[in-house]
C-alpha positions, 0 to 999 in steps of 0.5 A, spaced: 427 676 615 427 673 621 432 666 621 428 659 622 430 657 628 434 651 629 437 644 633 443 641 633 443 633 635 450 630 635 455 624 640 459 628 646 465 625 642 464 628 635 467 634 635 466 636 628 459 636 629 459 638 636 464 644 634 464 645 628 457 643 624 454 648 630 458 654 628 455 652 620 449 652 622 449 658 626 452 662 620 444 662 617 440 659 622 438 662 629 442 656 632 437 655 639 440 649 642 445 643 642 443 636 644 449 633 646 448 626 647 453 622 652 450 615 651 452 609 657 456 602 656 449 599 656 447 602 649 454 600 646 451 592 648 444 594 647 448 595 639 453 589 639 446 584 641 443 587 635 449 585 630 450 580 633 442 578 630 442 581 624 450 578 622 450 573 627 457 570 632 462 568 627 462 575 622 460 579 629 467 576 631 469 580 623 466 586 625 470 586 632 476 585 629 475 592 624 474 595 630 480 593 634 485 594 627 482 600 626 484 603 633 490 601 632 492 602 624 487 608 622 484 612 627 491 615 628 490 619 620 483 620 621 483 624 628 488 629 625 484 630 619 478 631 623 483 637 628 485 640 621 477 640 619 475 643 624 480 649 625 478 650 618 471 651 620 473 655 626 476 659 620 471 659 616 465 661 621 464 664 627 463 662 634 455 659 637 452 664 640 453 664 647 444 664 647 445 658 645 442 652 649 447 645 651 443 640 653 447 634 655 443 627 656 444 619 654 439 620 649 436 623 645 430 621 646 429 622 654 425 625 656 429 632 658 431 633 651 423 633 648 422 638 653 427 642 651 425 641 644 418 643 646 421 649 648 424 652 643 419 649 637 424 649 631 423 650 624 429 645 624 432 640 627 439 637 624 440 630 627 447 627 627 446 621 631 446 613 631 439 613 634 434 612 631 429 617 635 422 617 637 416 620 632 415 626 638 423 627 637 422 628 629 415 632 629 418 636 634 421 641 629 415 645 625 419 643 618 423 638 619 428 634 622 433 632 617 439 627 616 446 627 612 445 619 611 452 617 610 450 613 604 445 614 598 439 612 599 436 607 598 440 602 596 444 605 603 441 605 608 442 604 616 450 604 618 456 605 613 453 606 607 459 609 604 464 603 606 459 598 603 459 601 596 466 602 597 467 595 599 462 592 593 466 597 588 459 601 586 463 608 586 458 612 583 454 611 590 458 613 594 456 620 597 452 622 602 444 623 602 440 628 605 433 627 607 428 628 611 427 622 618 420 619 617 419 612 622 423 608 618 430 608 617 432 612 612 427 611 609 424 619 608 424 624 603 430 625 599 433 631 597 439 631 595 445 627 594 453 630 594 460 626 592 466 629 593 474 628 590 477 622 595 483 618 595 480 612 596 487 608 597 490 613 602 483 615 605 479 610 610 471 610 609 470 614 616 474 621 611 470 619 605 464 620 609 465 626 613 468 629 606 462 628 602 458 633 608 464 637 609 466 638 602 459 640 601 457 646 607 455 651 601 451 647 597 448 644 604 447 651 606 443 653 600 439 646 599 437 648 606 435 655 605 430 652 599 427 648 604 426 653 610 423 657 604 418 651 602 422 651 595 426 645 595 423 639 590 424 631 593 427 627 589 423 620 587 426 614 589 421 609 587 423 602 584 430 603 587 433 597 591 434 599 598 437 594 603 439 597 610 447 594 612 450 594 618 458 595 621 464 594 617 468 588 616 475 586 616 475 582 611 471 587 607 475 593 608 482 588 606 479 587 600 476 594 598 483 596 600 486 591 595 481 593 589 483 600 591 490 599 590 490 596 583 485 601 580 490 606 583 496 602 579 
């Protein structure tokens, strides 16, 4: 049986996906290309300005000062897990056929990336990306074009959901949300949740989210394999909440961290 034949969307600076979730996706799928997005500065403001109206100036100043305590307090343990994640997943699976396209653009949906898409014609299309990508992009991909949304939807959607469940102490929502991109934002066709074991006192929210896609490859690769078949059933989330948030806060991490510290006591 002739394999589905795949794309890979994913940030320059994400080597679990860039190196590692390729390889996964090339162990079933006939992996043909890779879009490697190397975004300019400009869409790092473009980014900060919409927080800045979603939150506004005094919580954006508490968004600001998460990032500069986690540069210099986490990211140090959150990179070495991510190093012996990967050399797992090049244990584990083998290398991306050198067929494989590599695309490099500053975004996914320029015009040299829709005409690469529009030569391949995927079955599949994995988006691993901040972007949120135009209806050519998404509909390039005869099946599908699906996200690993960190968060359940849709009482999760948009950025950080794990951290916010986290944050607001729901627990059984915290996990990952497969579904299928629409034009909304995460907003499509859901099929599948999956959770995994963490350590929420010892481990930041960017490991409990990368865990609950990488914990999960096996059931992810089955789930696909369903899909690819036309055998998968979505999930019905009507009369769910749904709320789409945004960055994480210092103020928030500190207090999740307290609450964690005292349910693990």
């Amino acid at each position: 049986m002739k394999r589905a034949r795949s794309v890979l969307i994913c940030h320059h600076d994400d080597q679990l996906n860039r190196l590692g979730l390729a390889r996964w996706m090339a162990s079933f799928t006939d992996l043909a290309a890779i879009v490697v997005i190397c975004e300019p500065r400009a869409r790092l403001w473009q980014r900060s300005r919409r927080e800045i109206q979603r939150v506004g100036v005094l919580r954006f100043l508490d968004v600001l000062a998460f990032r500069i305590y986690y540069r210099f307090a986490l990211a140090g343990a959150d990179n070495a897990w991510s190093r012996a994640t990967l050399n797992d997943l090049f244990e584990r699976y083998s290398a991306v056929p050198a067929s494989c396209r590599v695309l490099e653009t500053p975004s996914p949906n320029s015009a040299e990336a829709l005409k690469l898409l529009q030569e391949i014609r995927p079955d599949l299309i994995v988006a691993r990306c901040k972007n949120i990508l135009r209806e050519q992009v998404f509909q390039a991909a005869s099946i599908g074009t699906f996200v690993m949304h960190p968060g359940v939807c849709p009482e999760y959607r948009n950025a950080h959901g794990c951290f916010w469940a986290l944050a607001r102490r729901d627990l059984g929502n915290v996990g990952m949300t497969l579904l299928r991109v629409d034009p909304g934002v995460d907003t499509g066709p859901v099929y599948g949740y999956y959770r995994c074991n963490f350590n929420e006192s010892r481990e930041s929210h960017i490991v409990i989210q990368n865990r609950v896609v990488f914990d999960n490859l096996d059931l992810l690769r089955a789930k696909f394999e369903e899909i690819l078949s036309g055998r998968a059933q979505t999930i019905d989330t009507t009369g769910r909440s749904s709320r789409a948030w945004g960055q994480p806060w210092l103020t928030s991490y500190l207090r999740w961290k307290r609450a964690a510290r005292r349910r693990s006591a």
